[in-house]
C-alpha positions, 0 to 999 in steps of 0.5 A, a space after each residue: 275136599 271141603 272148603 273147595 272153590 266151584 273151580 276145584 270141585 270141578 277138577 279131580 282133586 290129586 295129592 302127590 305121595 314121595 313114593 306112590 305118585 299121584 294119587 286120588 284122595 280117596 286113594 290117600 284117605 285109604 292108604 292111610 286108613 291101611 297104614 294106620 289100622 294095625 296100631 291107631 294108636 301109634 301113630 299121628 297125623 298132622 295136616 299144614 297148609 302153606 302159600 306163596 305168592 307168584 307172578 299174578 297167582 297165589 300157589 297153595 299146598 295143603 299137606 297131611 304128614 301120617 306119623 309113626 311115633 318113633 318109627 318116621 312116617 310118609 306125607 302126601 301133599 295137594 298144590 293149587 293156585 288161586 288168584 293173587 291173594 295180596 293181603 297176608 292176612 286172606 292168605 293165612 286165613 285161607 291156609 287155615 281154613 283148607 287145612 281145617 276142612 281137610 282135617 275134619 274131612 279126614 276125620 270123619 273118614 276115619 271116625 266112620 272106620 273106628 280108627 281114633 286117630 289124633 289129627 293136628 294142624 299145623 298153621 304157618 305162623 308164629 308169635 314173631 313177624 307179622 302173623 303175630 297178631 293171627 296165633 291167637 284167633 287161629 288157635 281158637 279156630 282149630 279148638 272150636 273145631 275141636 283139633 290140637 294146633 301148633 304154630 311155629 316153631 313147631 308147625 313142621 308140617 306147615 313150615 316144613 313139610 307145606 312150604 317145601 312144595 309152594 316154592 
């Protein structure tokens, strides 16, 4: 995946998916490039990324949520550990650049397979509490990459979706 440590290059890298298991990305990528062929045009895909700190390590989880407007969807999620990130800042800025390296990877999968896909992230932030001060340069991250990006509260796949599987 891009933005992976030496450490996670080294390691298969597996996404989880609620009804298919463990999964390969390269299986992931196609079985969203299969879901979404029919109808590119119906559907979104949002990638979040969320962390929580535990004991001496810091869990991460990166999730891609593929939507089918008005019709539900289904998500696949990727958990590693780093070492303790203590600093609230390393750690939201490490969030959004594994998130901003999974989405460009995605997108230039399925930009190689004619599918135009709309990928927004989502960052686990908010103009409340102390990641206030990151909304704003965070939000200038995803544009210079050229993604839409949310923060909360409407960063469901980040406050959500991510979070649900750092705990």
């Amino acid at each position: 995946m891009g933005g992976t440590t030496a450490r996670q290059e080294a390691q298969a890298v597996y996404f989880c998916s609620p009804t298919k298991g463990l999964m390969e990305k390269g299986q992931v990528f196609a079985d969203i490039e299969q879901a979404v062929s029919s109808m590119p045009r119906g559907y979104e895909i949002v990638v979040g990324a969320d962390s929580q700190i535990r004991n001496r390590q810091t869990s991460f989880v990166i999730a891609i949520s593929v939507i089918r407007i008005g019709s539900g969807g289904t998500f696949f999620y990727y958990r590693f550990q780093e070492q303790h990130v203590s600093s609230l800042q390393q750690r939201v800025y490490m969030e959004a650049f594994h998130a901003v390296c999974l989405a460009a990877e995605l997108r230039e999968y399925l930009k190689d397979r004619m599918l135009p896909v709309p990928i927004c992230l989502h960052f686990d932030i908010g103009p409340n509490g102390p990641t206030n001060k990151y909304v704003k340069l965070l939000l200038q991250l995803a544009k210079a990459n050229d993604f839409e990006a949310h923060v909360k509260p409407n960063s469901f796949g980040a406050s959500s979706v991510a979070d649900r599987f750092t705990k």
